[in-house]
C-alpha positions as YAML, in Angstrom:
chain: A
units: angstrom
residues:
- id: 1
  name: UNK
  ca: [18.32, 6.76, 7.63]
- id: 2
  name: UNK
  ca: [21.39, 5.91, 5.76]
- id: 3
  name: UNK
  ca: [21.98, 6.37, 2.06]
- id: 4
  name: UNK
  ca: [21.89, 2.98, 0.87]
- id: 5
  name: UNK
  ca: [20.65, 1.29, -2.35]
- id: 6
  name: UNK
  ca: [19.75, 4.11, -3.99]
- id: 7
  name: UNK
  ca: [16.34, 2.80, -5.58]
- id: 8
  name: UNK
  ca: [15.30, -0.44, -3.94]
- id: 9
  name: UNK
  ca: [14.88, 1.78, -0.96]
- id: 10
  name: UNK
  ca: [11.27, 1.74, -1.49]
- id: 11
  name: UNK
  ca: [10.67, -0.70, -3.63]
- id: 12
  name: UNK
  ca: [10.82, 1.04, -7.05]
- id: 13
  name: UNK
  ca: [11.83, -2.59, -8.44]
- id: 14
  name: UNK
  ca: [8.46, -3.97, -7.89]
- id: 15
  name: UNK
  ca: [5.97, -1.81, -9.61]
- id: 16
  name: UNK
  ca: [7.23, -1.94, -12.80]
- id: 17
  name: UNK
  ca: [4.82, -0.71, -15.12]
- id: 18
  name: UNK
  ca: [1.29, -1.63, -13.88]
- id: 19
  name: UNK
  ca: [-0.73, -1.35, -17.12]
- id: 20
  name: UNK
  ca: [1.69, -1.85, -19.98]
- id: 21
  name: UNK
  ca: [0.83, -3.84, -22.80]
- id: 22
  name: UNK
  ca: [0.95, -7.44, -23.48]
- id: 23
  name: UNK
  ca: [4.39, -7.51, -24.37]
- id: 24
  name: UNK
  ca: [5.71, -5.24, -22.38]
- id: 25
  name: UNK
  ca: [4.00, -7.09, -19.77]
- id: 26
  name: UNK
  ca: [5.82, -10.54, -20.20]
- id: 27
  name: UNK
  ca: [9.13, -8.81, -20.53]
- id: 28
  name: UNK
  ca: [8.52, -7.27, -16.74]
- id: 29
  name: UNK
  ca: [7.37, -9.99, -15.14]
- id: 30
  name: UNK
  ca: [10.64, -11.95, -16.35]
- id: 31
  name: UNK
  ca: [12.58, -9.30, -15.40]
- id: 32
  name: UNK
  ca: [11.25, -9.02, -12.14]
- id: 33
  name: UNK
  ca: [11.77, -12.89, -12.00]
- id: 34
  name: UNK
  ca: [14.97, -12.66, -12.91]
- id: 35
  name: UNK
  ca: [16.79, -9.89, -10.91]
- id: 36
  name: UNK
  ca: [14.74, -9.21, -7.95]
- id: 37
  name: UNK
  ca: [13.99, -12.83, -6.66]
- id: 38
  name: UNK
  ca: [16.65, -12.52, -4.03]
- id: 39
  name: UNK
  ca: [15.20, -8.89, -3.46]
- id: 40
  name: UNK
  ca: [12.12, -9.55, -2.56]
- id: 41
  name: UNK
  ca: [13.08, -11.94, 0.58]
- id: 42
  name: UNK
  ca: [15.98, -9.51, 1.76]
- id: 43
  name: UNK
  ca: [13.80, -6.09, 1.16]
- id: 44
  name: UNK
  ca: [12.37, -5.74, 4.58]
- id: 45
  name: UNK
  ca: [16.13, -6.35, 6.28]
- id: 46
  name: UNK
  ca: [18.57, -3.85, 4.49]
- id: 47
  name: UNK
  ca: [15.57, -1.42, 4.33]
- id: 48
  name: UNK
  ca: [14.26, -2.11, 7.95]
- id: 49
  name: UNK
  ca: [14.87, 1.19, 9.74]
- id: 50
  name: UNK
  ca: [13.27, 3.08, 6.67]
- id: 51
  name: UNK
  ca: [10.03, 0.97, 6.81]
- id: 52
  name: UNK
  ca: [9.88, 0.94, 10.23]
- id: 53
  name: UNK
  ca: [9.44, 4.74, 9.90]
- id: 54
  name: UNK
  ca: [7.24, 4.83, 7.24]
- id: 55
  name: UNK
  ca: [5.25, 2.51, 9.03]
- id: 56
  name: UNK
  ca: [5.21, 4.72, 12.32]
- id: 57
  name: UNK
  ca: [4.54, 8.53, 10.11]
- id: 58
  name: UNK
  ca: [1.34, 5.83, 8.23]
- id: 59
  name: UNK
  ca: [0.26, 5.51, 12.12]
- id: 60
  name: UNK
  ca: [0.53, 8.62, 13.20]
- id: 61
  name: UNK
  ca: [-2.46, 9.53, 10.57]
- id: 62
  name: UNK
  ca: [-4.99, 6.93, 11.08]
- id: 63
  name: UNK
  ca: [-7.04, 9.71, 11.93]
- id: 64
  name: UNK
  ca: [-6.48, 11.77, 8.93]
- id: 65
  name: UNK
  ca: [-7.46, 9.04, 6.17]
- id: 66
  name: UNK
  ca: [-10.60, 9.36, 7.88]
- id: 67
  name: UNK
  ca: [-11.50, 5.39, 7.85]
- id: 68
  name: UNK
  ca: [-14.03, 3.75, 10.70]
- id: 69
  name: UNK
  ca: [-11.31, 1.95, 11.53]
- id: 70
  name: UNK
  ca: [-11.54, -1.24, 13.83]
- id: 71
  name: UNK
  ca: [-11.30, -0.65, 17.42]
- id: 72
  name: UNK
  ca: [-7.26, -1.42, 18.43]
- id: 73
  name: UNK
  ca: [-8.08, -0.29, 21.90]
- id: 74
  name: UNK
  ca: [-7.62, -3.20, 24.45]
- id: 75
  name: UNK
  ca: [-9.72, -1.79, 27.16]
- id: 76
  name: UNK
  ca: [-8.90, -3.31, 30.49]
- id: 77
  name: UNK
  ca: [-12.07, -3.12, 33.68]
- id: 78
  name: UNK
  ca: [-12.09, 0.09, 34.85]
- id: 79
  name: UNK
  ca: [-12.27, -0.48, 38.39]
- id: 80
  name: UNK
  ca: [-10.24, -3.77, 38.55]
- id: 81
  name: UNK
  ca: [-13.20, -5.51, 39.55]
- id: 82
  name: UNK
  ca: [-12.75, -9.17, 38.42]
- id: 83
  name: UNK
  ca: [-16.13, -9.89, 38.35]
- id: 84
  name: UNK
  ca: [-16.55, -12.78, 36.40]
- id: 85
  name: UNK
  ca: [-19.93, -12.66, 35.28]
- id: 86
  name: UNK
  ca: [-19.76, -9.20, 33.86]
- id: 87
  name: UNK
  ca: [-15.98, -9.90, 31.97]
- id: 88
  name: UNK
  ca: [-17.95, -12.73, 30.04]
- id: 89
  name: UNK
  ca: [-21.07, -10.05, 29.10]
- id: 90
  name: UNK
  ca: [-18.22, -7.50, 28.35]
- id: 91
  name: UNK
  ca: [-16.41, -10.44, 26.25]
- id: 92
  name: UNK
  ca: [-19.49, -11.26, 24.59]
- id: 93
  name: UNK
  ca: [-20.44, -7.84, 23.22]
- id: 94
  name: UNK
  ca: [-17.48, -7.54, 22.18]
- id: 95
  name: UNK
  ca: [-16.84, -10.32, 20.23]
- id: 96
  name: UNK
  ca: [-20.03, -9.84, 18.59]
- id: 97
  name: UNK
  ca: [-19.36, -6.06, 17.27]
- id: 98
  name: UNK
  ca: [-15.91, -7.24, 16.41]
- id: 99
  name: UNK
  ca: [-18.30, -10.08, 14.12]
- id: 100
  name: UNK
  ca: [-20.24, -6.94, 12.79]
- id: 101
  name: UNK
  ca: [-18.00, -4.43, 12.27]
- id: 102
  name: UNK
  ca: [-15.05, -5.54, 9.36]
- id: 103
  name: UNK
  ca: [-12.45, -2.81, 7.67]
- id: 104
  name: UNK
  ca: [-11.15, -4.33, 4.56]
- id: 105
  name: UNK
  ca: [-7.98, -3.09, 3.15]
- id: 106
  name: UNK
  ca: [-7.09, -3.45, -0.28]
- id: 107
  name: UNK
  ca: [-3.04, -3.08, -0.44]
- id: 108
  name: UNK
  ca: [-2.29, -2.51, -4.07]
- id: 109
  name: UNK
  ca: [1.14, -2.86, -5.67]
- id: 110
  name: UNK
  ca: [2.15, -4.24, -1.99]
- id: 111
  name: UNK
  ca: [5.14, -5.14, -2.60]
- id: 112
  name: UNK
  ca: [6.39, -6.73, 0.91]
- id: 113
  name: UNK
  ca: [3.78, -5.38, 2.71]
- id: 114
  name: UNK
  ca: [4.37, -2.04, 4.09]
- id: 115
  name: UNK
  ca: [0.86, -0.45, 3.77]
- id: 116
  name: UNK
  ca: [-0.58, -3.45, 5.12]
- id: 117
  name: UNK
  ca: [1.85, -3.87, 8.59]
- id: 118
  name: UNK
  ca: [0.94, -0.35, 9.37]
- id: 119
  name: UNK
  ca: [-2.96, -0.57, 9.25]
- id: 120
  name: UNK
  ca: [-3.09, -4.04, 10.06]
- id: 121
  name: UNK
  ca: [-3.78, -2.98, 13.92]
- id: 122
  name: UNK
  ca: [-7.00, -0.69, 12.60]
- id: 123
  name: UNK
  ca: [-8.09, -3.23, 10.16]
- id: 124
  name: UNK
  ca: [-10.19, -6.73, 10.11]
- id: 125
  name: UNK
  ca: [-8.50, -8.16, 6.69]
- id: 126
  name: UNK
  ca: [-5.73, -7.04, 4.43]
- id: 127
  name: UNK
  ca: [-5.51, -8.16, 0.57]
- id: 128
  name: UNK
  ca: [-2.49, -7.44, -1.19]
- id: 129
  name: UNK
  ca: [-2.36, -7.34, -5.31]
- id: 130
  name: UNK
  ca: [1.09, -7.02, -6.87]
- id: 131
  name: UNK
  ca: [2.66, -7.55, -10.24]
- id: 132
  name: UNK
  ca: [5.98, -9.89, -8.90]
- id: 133
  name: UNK
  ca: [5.02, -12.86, -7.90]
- id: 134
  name: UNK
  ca: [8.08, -13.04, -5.40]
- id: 135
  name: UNK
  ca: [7.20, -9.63, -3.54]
- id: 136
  name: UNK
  ca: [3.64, -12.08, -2.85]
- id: 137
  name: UNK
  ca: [5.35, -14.78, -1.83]
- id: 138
  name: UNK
  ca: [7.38, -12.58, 0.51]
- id: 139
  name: UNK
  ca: [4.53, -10.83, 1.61]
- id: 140
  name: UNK
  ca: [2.37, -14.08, 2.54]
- id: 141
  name: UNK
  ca: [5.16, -15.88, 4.55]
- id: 142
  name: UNK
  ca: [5.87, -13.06, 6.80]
- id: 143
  name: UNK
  ca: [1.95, -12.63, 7.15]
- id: 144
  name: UNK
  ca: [1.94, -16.51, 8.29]
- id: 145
  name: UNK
  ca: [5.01, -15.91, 10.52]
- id: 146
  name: UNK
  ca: [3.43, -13.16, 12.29]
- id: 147
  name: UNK
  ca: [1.08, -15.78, 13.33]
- id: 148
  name: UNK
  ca: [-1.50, -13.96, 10.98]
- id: 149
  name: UNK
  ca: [-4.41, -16.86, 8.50]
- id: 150
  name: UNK
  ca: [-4.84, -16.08, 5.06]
- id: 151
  name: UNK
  ca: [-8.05, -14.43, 5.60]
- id: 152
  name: UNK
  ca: [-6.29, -11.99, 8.23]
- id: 153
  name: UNK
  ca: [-3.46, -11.05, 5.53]
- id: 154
  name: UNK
  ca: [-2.91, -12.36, 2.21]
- id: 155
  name: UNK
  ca: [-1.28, -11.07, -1.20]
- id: 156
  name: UNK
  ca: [-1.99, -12.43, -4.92]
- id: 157
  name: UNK
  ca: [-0.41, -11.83, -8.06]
- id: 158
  name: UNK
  ca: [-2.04, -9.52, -10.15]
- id: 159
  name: UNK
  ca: [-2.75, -6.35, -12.21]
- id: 160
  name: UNK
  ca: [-5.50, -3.93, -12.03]
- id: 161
  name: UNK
  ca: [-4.49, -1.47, -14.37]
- id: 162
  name: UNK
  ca: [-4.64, -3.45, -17.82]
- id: 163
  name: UNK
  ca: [-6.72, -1.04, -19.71]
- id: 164
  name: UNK
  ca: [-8.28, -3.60, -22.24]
- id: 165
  name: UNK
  ca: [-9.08, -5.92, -19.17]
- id: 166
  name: UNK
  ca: [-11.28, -3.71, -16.70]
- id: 167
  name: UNK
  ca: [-12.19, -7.17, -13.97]
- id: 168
  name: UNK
  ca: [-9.20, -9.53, -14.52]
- id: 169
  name: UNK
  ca: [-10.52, -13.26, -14.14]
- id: 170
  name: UNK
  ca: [-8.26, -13.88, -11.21]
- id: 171
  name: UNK
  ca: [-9.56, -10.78, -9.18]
- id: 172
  name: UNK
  ca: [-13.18, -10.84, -10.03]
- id: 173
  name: UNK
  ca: [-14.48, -12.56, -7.17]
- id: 174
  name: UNK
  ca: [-16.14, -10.22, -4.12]
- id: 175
  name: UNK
  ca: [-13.37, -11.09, -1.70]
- id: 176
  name: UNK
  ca: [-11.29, -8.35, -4.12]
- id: 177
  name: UNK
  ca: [-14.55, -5.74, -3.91]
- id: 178
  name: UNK
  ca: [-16.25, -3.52, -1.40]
- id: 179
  name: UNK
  ca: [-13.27, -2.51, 0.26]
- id: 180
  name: UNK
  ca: [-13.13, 0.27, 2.99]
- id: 181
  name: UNK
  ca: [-10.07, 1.48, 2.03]
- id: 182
  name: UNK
  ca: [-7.65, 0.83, -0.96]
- id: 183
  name: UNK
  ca: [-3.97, 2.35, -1.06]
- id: 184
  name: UNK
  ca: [-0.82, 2.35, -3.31]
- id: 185
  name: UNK
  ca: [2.14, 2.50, -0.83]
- id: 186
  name: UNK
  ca: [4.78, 3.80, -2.92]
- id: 187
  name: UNK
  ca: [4.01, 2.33, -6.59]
- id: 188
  name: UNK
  ca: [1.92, 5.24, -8.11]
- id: 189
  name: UNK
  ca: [5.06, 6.62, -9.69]
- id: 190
  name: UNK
  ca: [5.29, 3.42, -11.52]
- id: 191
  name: UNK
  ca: [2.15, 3.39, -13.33]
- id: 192
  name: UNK
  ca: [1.25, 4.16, -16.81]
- id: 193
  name: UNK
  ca: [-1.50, 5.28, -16.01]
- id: 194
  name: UNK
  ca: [-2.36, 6.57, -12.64]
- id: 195
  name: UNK
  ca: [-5.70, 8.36, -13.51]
- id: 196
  name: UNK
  ca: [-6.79, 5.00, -14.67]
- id: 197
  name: UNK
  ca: [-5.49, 3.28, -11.87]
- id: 198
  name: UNK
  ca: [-7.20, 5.19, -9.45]
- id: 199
  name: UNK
  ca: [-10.26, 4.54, -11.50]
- id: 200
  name: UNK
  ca: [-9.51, 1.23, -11.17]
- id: 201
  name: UNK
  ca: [-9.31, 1.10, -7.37]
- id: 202
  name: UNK
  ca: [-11.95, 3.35, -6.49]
- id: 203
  name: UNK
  ca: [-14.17, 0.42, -8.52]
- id: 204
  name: UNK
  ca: [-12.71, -1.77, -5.54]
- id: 205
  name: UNK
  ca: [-13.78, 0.53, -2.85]
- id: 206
  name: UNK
  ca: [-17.68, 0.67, -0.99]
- id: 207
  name: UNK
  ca: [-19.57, 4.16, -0.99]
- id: 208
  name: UNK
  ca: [-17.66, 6.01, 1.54]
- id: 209
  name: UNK
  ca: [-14.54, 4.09, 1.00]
- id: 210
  name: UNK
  ca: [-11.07, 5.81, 0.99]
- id: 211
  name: UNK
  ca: [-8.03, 6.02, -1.20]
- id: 212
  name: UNK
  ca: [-4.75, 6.32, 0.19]
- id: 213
  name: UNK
  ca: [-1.95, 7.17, -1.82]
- id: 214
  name: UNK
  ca: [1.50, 7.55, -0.31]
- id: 215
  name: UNK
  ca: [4.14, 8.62, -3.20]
- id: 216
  name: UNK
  ca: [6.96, 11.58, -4.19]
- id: 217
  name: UNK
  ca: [6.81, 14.93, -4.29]
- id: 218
  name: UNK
  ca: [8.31, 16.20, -7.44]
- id: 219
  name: UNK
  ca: [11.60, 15.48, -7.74]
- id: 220
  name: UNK
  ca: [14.64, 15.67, -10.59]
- id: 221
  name: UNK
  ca: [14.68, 12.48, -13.11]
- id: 222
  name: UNK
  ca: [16.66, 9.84, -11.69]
- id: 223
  name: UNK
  ca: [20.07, 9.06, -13.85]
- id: 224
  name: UNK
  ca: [19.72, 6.92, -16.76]
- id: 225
  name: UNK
  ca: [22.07, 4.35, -15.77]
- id: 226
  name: UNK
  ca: [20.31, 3.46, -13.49]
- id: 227
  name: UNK
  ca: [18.62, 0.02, -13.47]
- id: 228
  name: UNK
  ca: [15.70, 1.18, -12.30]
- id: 229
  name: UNK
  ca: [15.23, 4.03, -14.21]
- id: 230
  name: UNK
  ca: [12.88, 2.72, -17.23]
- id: 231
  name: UNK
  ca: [10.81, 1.63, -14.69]
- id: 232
  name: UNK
  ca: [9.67, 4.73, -13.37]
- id: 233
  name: UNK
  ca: [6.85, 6.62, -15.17]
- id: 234
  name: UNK
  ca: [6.52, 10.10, -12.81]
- id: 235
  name: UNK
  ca: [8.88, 11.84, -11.23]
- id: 236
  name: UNK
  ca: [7.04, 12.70, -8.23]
- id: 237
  name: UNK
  ca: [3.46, 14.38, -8.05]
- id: 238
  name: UNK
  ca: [2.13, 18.06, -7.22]
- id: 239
  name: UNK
  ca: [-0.82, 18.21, -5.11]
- id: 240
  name: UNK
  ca: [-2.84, 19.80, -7.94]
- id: 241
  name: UNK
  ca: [-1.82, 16.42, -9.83]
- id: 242
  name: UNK
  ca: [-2.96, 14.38, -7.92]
- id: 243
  name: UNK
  ca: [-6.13, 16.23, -6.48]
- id: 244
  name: UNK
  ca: [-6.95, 15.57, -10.05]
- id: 245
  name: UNK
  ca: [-6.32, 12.18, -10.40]
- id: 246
  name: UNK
  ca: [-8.62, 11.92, -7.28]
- id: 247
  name: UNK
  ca: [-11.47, 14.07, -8.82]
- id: 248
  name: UNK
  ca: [-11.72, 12.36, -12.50]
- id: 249
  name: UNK
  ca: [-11.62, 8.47, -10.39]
- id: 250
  name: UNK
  ca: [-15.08, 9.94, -8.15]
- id: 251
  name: UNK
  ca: [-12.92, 10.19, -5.06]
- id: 252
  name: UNK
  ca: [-12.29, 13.51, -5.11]
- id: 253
  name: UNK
  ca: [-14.56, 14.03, -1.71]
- id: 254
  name: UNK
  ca: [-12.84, 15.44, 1.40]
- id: 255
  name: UNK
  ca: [-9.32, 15.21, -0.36]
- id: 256
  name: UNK
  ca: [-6.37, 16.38, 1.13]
- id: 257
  name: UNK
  ca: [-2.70, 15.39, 1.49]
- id: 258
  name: UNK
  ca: [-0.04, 15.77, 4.11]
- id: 259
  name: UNK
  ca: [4.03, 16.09, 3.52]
- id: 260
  name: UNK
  ca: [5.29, 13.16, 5.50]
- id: 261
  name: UNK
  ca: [8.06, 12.87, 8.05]
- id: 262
  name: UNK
  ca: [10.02, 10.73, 6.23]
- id: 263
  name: UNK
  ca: [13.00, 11.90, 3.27]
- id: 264
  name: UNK
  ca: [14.38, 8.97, 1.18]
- id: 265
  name: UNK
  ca: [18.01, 9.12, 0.99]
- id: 266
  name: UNK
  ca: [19.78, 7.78, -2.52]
- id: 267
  name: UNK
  ca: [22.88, 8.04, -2.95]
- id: 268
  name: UNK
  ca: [24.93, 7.30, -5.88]
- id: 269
  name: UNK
  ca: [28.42, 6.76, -7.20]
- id: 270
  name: UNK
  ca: [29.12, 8.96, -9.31]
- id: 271
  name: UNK
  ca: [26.49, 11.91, -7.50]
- id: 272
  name: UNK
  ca: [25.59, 13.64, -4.22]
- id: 273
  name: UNK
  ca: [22.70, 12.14, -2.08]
- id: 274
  name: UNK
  ca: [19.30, 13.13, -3.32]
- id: 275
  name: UNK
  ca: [16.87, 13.45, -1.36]
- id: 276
  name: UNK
  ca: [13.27, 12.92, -1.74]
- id: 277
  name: UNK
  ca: [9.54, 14.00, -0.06]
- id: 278
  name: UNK
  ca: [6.52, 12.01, 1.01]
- id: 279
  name: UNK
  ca: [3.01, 12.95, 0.97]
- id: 280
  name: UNK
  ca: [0.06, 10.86, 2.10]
- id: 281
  name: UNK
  ca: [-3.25, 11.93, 0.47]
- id: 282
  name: UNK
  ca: [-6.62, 10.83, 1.08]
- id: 283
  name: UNK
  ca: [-10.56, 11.00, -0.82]
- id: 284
  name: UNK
  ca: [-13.74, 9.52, 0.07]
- id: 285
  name: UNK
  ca: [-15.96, 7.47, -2.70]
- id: 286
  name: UNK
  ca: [-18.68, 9.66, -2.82]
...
């Protein structure tokens, strides 16, 4: 992974303060608008390689977040017997517990998508919430170009984490509840709140529904030159932090968190490369 970009590496430009006030508010979605329209379509190709990764480590612990996932496995007959009769009963039944059995992903602060690509194989629907309306519109044509319908994959624009407005009017109907898992790929850092945004997404979630959150470890304060820099609330987040944050939202049940395989790389002008630690953590809505 090359040192590129420094922050639009992982989408720091998108999450811009989930939960500010009105004002503040108005002034990020303009400025979102305004500088990162162009950065929303070309994210995915200058930060391919890294996503592709992140995508891949996200994978590798299906098992670990603990969801009933959908089944992914493509079972061929065992015997190669073509048999017709009993490959339309074995079609059958399984069309009819794929009917039964959904996994709903909520995909919050998506961005272009990343959370969503990775479990889209284990899932039955994702819906993706973010702030920039052009990290939605990014998200929802490559969703349609991988041949996916809107009720496969789809993002709107939104905010969960306005603390005088608990069930925005533009989320409040049950196709944004009674998910099976809700996750924050990346975005937590961002928030003004996390405690309440966790509140906020556990809300989302069924009884026995999981939250994924995949952020920083703690790491120094990024310059202050940089543009990105006002938009970032936390500077990475201990375990004990965020064990926390799990506990006070109700989803502090079977927590734990994993260090990921992945370091960001940012490099700067005027600085050596910095470089920064995943974690993935997980909780159950008890």
């Amino acid at each position: 992974m090359s040192g590129t970009d420094s922050h639009g590496h992982h989408g720091h430009h998108h999450h811009h303060h989930y939960g500010a006030g009105a004002s503040a508010s108005g002034h990020n979605k303009d400025y979102f608008n305004m500088v990162y329209s162009e950065l929303a379509s070309t994210y995915d190709s200058r930060h391919g390689k890294t996503l592709d990764k992140l995508v891949e480590e996200i994978r590798a612990r299906v098992d670990f977040l603990g969801v009933d996932w959908a089944d992914d496995d493509d079972e061929g007959d065992d015997d190669g017997n073509n048999d017709k009769e009993r490959e339309e009963k074995k079609k059958a039944e399984s069309a009819e517990a794929a009917e039964k059995k959904t996994v709903r992903l909520l995909d919050y602060a998506c961005g272009t998508g990343v959370v969503s690509r990775a479990l889209a194989p284990y899932t039955t629907q994702c819906v993706g919430i973010d702030l920039s309306e052009n990290m939605v519109a990014t998200y929802n044509a490559r969703a349609e170009n991988q041949g996916l319908t809107a009720s496969e994959m789809h993002a709107y624009q939104g905010n969960l984490c306005v603390p005088e407005d608990p069930n925005p009017a533009l989320l409040a109907s049950p196709e944004f509840t009674n998910f099976d898992i809700a996750a924050v790929g990346l975005g937590f850092h961002h928030f003004d709140d996390p405690k309440l945004a966790a509140r906020r997404l556990a809300e989302r979630l069924k009884v026995g529904g999981v939250l994924m959150i995949l952020d920083f470890l703690p790491h120094e304060k990024a310059d202050a030159s940089h543009p990105a820099a006002s938009t970032i609330t936390h500077h990475g987040f201990t375990e004990d932090h965020i064990r926390q944050i799990y506990e006070e939202a109700g989803m502090g049940k079977d927590f734990a968190l994993q260090e990921m395989a992945v370091v960001f790389h940012f490099s700067r002008e005027t600085e050596t490369e910095v470089k920064r630690r995943l974690f993935l953590a997980r909780g159950t809505k008890a």
